[in-house]
C-alpha positions as CSV (number, residue, x, y, z in Angstrom):
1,X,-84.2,-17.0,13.9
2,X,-81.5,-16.1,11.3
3,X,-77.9,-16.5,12.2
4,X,-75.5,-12.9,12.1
5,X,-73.3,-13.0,9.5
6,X,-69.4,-13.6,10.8
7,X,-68.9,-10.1,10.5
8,X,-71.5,-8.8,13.2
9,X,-70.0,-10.7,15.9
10,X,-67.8,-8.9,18.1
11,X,-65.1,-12.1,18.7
12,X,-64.8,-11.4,15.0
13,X,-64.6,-7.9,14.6
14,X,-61.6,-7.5,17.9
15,X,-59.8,-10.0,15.8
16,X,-60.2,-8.1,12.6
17,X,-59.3,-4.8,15.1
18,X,-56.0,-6.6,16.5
19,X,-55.0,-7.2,12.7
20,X,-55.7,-3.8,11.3
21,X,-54.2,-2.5,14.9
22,X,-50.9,-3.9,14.2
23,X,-50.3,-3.1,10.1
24,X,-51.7,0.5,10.7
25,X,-48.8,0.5,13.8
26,X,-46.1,-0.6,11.4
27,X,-47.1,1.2,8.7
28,X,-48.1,4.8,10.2
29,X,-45.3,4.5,12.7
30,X,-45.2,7.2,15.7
31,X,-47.2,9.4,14.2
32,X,-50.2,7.3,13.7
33,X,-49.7,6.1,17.1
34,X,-50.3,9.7,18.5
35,X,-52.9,10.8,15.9
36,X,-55.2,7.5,17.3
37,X,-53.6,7.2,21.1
38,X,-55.9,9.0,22.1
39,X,-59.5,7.1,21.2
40,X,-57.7,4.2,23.3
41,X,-56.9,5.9,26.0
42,X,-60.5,7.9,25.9
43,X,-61.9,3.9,25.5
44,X,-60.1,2.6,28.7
45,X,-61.6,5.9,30.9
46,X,-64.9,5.0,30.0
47,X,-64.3,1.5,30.9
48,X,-62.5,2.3,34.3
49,X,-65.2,5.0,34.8
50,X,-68.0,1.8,35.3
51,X,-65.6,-0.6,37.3
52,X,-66.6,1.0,41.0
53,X,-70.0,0.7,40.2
54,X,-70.5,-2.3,38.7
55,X,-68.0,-3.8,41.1
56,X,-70.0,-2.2,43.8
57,X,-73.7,-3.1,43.5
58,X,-72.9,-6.4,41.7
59,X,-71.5,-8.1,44.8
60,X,-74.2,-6.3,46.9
61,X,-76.6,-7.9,44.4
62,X,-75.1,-10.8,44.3
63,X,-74.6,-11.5,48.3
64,X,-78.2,-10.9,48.6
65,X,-78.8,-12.9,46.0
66,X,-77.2,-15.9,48.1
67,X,-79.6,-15.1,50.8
68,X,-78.8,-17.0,53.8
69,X,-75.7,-17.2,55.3
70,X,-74.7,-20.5,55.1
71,X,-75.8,-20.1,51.4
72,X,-73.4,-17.1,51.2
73,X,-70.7,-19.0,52.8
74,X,-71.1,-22.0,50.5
75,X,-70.6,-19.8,47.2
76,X,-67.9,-17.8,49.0
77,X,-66.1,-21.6,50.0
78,X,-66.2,-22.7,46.5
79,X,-64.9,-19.3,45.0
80,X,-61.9,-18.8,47.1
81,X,-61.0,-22.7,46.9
82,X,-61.1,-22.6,42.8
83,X,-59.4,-19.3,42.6
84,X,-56.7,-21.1,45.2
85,X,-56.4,-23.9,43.6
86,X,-55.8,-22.9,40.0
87,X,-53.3,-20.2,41.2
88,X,-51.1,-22.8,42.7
89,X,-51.7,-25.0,39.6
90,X,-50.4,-22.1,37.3
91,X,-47.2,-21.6,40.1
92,X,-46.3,-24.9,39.8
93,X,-46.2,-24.8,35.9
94,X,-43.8,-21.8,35.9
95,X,-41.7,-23.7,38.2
96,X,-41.2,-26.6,36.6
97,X,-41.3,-24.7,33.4
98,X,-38.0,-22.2,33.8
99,X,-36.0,-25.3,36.3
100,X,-36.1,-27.3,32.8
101,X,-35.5,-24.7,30.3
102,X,-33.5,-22.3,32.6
103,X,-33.8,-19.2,30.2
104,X,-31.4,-17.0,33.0
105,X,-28.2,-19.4,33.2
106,X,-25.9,-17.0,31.4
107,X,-27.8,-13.7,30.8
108,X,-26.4,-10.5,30.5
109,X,-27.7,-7.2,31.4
110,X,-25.2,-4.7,30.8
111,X,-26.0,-0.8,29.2
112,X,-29.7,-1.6,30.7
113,X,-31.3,1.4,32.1
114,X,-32.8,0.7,35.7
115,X,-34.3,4.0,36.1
116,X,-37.6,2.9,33.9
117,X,-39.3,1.1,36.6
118,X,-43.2,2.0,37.3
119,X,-43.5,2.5,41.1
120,X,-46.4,1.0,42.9
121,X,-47.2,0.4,46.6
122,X,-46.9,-3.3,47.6
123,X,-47.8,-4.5,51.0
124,X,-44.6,-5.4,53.0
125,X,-46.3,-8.9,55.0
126,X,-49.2,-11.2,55.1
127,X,-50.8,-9.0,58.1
128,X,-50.7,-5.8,55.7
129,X,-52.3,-7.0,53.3
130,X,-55.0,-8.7,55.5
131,X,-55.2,-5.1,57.0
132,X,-55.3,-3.4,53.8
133,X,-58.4,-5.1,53.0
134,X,-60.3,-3.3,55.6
135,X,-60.8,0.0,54.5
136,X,-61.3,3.2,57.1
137,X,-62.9,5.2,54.3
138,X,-64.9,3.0,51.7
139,X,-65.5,6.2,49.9
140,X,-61.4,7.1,49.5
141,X,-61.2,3.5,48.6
142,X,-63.6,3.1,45.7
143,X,-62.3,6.6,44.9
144,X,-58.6,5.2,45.1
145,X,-59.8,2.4,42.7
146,X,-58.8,0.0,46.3
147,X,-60.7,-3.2,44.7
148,X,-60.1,-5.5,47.8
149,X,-61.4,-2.8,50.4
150,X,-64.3,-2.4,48.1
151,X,-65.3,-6.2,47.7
152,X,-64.5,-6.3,51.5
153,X,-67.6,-3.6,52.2
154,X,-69.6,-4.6,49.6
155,X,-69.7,-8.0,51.0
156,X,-70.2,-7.3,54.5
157,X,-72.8,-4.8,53.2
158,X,-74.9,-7.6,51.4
159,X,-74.9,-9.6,54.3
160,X,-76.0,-6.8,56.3
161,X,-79.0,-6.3,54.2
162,X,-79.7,-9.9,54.4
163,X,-80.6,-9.7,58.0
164,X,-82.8,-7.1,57.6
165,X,-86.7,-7.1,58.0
166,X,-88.2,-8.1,54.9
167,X,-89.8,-4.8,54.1
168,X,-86.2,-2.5,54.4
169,X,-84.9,-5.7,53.1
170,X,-86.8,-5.7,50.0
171,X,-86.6,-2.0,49.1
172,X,-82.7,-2.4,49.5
173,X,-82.9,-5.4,47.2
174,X,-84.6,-3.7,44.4
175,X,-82.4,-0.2,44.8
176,X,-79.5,-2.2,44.2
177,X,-81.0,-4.5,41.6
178,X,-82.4,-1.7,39.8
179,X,-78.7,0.3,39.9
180,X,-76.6,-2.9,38.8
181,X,-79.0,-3.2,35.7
182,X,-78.3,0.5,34.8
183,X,-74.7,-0.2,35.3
184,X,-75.2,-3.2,32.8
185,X,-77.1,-0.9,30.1
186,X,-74.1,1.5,30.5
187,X,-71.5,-1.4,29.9
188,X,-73.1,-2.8,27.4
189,X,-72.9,0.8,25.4
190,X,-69.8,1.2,25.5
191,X,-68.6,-2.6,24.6
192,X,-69.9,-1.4,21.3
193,X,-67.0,1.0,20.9
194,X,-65.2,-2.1,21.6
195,X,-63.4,-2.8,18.1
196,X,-62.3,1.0,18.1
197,X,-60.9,0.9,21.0
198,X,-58.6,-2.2,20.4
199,X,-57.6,-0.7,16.9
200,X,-56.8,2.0,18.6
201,X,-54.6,0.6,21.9
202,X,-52.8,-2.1,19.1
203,X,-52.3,0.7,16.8
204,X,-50.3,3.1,19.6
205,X,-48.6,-0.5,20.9
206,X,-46.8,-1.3,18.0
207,X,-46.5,2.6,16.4
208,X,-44.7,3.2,19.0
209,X,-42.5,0.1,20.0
210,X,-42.9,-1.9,16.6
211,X,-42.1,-5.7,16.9
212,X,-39.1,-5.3,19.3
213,X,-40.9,-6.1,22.4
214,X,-41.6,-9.5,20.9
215,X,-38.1,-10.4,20.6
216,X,-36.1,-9.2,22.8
217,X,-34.8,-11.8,25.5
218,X,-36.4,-14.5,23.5
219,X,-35.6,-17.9,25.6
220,X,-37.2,-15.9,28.9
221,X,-40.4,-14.6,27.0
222,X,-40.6,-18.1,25.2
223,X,-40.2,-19.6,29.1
224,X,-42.9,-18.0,29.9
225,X,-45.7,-17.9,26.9
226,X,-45.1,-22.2,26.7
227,X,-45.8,-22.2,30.9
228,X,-49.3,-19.8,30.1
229,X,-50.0,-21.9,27.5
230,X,-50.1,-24.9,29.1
231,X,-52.1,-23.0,31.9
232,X,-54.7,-21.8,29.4
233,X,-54.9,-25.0,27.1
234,X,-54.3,-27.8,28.9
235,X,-55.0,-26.9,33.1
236,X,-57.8,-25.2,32.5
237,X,-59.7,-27.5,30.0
238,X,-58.7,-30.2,32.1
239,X,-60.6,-28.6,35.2
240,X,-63.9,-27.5,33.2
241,X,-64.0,-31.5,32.3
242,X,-64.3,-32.1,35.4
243,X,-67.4,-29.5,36.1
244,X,-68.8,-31.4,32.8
245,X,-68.1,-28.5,30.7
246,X,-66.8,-28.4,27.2
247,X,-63.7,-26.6,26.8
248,X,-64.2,-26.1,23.3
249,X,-67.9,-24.2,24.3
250,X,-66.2,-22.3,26.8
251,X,-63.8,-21.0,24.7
252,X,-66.0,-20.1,22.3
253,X,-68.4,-18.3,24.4
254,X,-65.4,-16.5,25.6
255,X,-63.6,-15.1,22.7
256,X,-64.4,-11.4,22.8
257,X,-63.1,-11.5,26.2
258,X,-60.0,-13.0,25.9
259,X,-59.3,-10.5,22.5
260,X,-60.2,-8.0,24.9
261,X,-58.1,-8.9,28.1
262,X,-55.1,-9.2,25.6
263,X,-55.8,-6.1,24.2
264,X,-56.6,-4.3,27.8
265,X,-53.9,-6.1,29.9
266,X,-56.2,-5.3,32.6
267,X,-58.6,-7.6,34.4
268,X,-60.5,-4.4,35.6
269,X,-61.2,-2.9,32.4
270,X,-61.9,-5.8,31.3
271,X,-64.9,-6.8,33.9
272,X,-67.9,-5.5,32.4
273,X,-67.3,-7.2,29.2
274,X,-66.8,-10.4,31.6
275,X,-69.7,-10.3,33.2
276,X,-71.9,-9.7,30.0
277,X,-70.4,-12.6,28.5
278,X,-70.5,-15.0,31.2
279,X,-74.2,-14.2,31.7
280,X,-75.2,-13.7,28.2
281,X,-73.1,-16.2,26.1
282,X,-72.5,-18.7,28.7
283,X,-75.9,-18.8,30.7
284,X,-74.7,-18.2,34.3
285,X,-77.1,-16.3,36.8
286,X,-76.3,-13.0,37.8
287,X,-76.4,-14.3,41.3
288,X,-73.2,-16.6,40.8
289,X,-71.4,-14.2,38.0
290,X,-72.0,-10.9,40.2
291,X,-70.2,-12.4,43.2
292,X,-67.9,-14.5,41.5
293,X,-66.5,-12.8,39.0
294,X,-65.5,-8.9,40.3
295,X,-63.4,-11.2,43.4
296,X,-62.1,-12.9,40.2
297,X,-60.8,-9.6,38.5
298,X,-58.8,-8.4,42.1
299,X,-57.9,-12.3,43.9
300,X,-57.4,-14.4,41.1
301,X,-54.3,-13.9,39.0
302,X,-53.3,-17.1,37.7
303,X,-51.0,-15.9,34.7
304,X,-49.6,-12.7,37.3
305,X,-48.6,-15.7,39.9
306,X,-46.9,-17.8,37.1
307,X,-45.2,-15.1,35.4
308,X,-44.2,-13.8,39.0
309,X,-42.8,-17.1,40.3
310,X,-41.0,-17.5,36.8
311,X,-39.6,-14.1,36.8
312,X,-38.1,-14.5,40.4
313,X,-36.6,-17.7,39.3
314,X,-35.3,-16.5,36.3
315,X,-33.8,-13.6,38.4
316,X,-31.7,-15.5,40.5
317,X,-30.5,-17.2,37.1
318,X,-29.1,-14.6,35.8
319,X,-28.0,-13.5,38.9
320,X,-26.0,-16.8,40.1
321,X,-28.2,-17.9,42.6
322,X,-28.7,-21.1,43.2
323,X,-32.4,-21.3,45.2
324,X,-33.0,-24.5,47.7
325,X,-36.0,-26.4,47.7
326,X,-37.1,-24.3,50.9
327,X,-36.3,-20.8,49.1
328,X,-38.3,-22.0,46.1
329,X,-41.6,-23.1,48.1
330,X,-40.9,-19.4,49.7
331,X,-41.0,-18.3,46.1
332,X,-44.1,-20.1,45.5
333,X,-46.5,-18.9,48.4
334,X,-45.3,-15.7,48.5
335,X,-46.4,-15.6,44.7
336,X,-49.3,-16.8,45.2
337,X,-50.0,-13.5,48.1
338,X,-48.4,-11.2,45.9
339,X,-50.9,-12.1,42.6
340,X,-53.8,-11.4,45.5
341,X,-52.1,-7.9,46.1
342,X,-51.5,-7.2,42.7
343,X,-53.4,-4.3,41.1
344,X,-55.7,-5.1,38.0
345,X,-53.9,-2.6,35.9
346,X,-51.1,-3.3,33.1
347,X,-47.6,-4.4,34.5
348,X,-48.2,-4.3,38.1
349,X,-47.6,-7.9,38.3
350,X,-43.5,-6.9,37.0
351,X,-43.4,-4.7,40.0
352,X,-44.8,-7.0,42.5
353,X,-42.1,-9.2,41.5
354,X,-40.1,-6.9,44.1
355,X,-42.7,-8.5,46.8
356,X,-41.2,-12.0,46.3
357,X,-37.1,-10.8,45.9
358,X,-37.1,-9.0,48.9
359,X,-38.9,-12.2,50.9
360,X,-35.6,-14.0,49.3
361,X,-33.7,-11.0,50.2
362,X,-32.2,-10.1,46.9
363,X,-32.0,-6.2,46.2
364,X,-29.8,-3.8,45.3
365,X,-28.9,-2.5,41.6
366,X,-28.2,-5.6,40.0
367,X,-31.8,-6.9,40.7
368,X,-33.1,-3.3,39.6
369,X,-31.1,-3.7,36.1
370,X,-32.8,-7.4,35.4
371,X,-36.4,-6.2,36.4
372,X,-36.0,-2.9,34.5
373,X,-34.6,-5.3,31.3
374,X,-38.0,-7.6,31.8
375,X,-39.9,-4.2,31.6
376,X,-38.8,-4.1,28.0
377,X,-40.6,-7.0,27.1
378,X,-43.3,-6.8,29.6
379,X,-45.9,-5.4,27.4
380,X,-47.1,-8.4,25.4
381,X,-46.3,-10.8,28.3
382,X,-48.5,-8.9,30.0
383,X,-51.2,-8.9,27.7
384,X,-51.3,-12.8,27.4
385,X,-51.0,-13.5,31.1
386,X,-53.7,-11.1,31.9
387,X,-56.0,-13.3,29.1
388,X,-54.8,-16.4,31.3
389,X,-56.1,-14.2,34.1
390,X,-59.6,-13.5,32.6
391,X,-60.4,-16.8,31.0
392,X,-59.2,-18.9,34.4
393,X,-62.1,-16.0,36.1
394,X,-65.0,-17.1,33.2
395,X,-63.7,-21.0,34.5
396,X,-64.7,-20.4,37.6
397,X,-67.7,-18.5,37.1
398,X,-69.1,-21.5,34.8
399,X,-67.7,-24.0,37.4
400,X,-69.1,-22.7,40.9
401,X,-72.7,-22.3,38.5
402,X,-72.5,-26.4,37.6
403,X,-72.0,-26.8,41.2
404,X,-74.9,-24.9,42.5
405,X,-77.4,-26.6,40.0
406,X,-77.1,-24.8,36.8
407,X,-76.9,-27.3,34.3
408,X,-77.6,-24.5,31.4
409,X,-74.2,-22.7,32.1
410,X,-72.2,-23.2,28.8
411,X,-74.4,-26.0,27.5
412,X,-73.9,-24.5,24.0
413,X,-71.8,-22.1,22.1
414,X,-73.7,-19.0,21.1
């Protein structure tokens, strides 16, 4: 069979997209930005208009999938313990990372507007949250775009239909295998407007901010790219070695999706693209990517918990603060619960930041000027750390697969 030519693959034609996306900004300025907003923002609806669903009778699919339930549990062990562990890795980077480079010592905020902030509802304790995930209306939920309430039903829907006689059983089964293969047809239509879209989302970025963003408070967005770096090229690589997996396979396998996280700065628009990918290019079943990777998109935030844990720090920096070692281990584990709570959507993870200051106890207009400063900047911040967020997802997918016996998963670059 005859290779495509470069130009027909989609890693290749985002890149080209993020290119054109940025001269077209500069050069057409606000008005280009308006004339094209809109075909980005039209892209992203149809995305988010496929997220339910394919969120929905994916982990159905996939639960049943598992079968038993010591086979569910086994696959549900090894999800939550990746998704743990490389969130606590990525915490511990930013740490380290803004305690040696301390990028707040000195920083001054003054003539910033505070009244910019995005609002969004962030649970107030551990027992909310845990509470939040139960939802008393799964329709309100899905409607409300409440991705943990969601996963929580579908889940305890799948096993439900597991225990079911095999004739119910097996109609259920093949409703919901036939509707998450629909879902899939849809997806994969509209990932071919993919290129558009990105042209059109870079285009409005920089038409209407320019390059500012990406240099304003320079030693704290510098902080913060090395620490996701390090995450994305060095963590990571090092724990697909481990699964036996090529990092330089995965990565290429994953290029359109990490073009179009960055470009999205949402892990939930970015999900059906995921899970074509991680099926398609890398070679994982549906039964490990449909219940790995939608818990991925709403539980596993590794860039949100680094940048959060950084930002905090970086906070008190500027602030004068001196942390102890007991306030910064608050810092870290209340990071890593806030990154759970954090909505798939661009620059939520800025505002849970108020999750973690007001564990430390540090609010009041001061703290409101700082955050509202760090929302200047927040845009292409946000757009790499939800990449980290997305490739660290495709990990574990490709991981959790080696580990239940597929030795195909990522075995090649395609």
């Amino acid at each position: 069979m005859t290779a495509q030519p470069w130009y027909h693959r989609l890693h290749w034609q985002v890149a080209a997209a993020l290119t054109l996306g940025v001269a077209a900004g500069l050069a057409g300025g606000e008005t280009l930005a308006a004339a094209v907003g809109w075909i980005g923002t039209l892209f992203i609806r149809l995305l988010r208009m496929i997220i339910v669903p394919l969120v929905f009778t994916s982990i159905v699919s996939g639960v049943v999938a598992a079968g038993s339930g010591r086979s569910l549990g086994r696959l549900f062990s090894k999800t939550l313990g990746y998704y743990m562990l490389t969130s606590m890795l990525a915490i511990s980077i930013g740490l380290v990372a803004v305690n040696l480079i301390r990028p707040g010592d000195g920083a001054s905020f003054e003539g910033v507007d505070a009244g910019t902030l995005p609002e969004l509802n962030t649970p107030d304790s551990v027992l909310d949250l845990v509470i939040a995930i139960v939802p008393d209306n799964v329709v309100a939920a899905a409607s409300a775009g409440d991705m943990l309430a969601l996963i929580f039903f579908s889940i305890v829907l799948g096993m439900a239909i597991t225990g079911l006689p095999d004739a119910p059983r097996r109609r259920l089964v093949d409703l919901f295998d036939a509707a998450f293969r629909a879902i899939m047809r849809l997806t994969q239509g509209v990932i071919v407007f993919l290129p558009i879209g990105v042209f059109a989302l870079i285009t409005r970025l920089v038409g209407e901010s320019g390059l500012e963003p990406f240099r304003a408070l320079g030693l704290y967005a510098a902080t913060i790219v090395l620490g996701l770096s390090v995450h994305m090229f060095v963590v990571l690589p090092l724990v697909l070695i481990t699964a036996g997996v090529r990092p330089r396979v995965h990565f290429a396998n994953m290029l359109e999706v990490v073009a179009m996280a960055f470009s999205t700065s949402s892990s939930a628009a970015t999900l059906p693209l995921t899970m074509s990918s991680v099926e398609r290019n890398a070679g994982v079943s549906n039964r490990v990517s449909s219940f790995v990777l939608p818990m991925g998109a709403t539980v596993n935030m590794d860039g949100t918990a680094l940048y959060e844990c950084a930002g905090v720090i970086f906070i008190t920096q500027a602030l004068g603060v001196d942390l102890s070692i007991s306030q910064q281990l608050l810092v870290v584990f209340t990071a890593l619960l806030a990154s759970i709570g954090t909505a798939a959507i661009p620059s939520a993870g800025l505002v849970m930041i108020f999750v973690i200051l007001g564990a430390l106890n540090l609010q009041g207009p001061e703290v409101d000027v700082i955050v509202a400063a760090l929302l200047a900047i927040d845009r292409p911040l946000d757009m790499y750390r939800t990449a980290v967020n997305v490739f660290s997802d495709t990990c574990g997918a490709v991981i959790i697969a080696r580990s239940e016996g597929e030795t195909t998963a990522d075995a090649a670059a395609h």
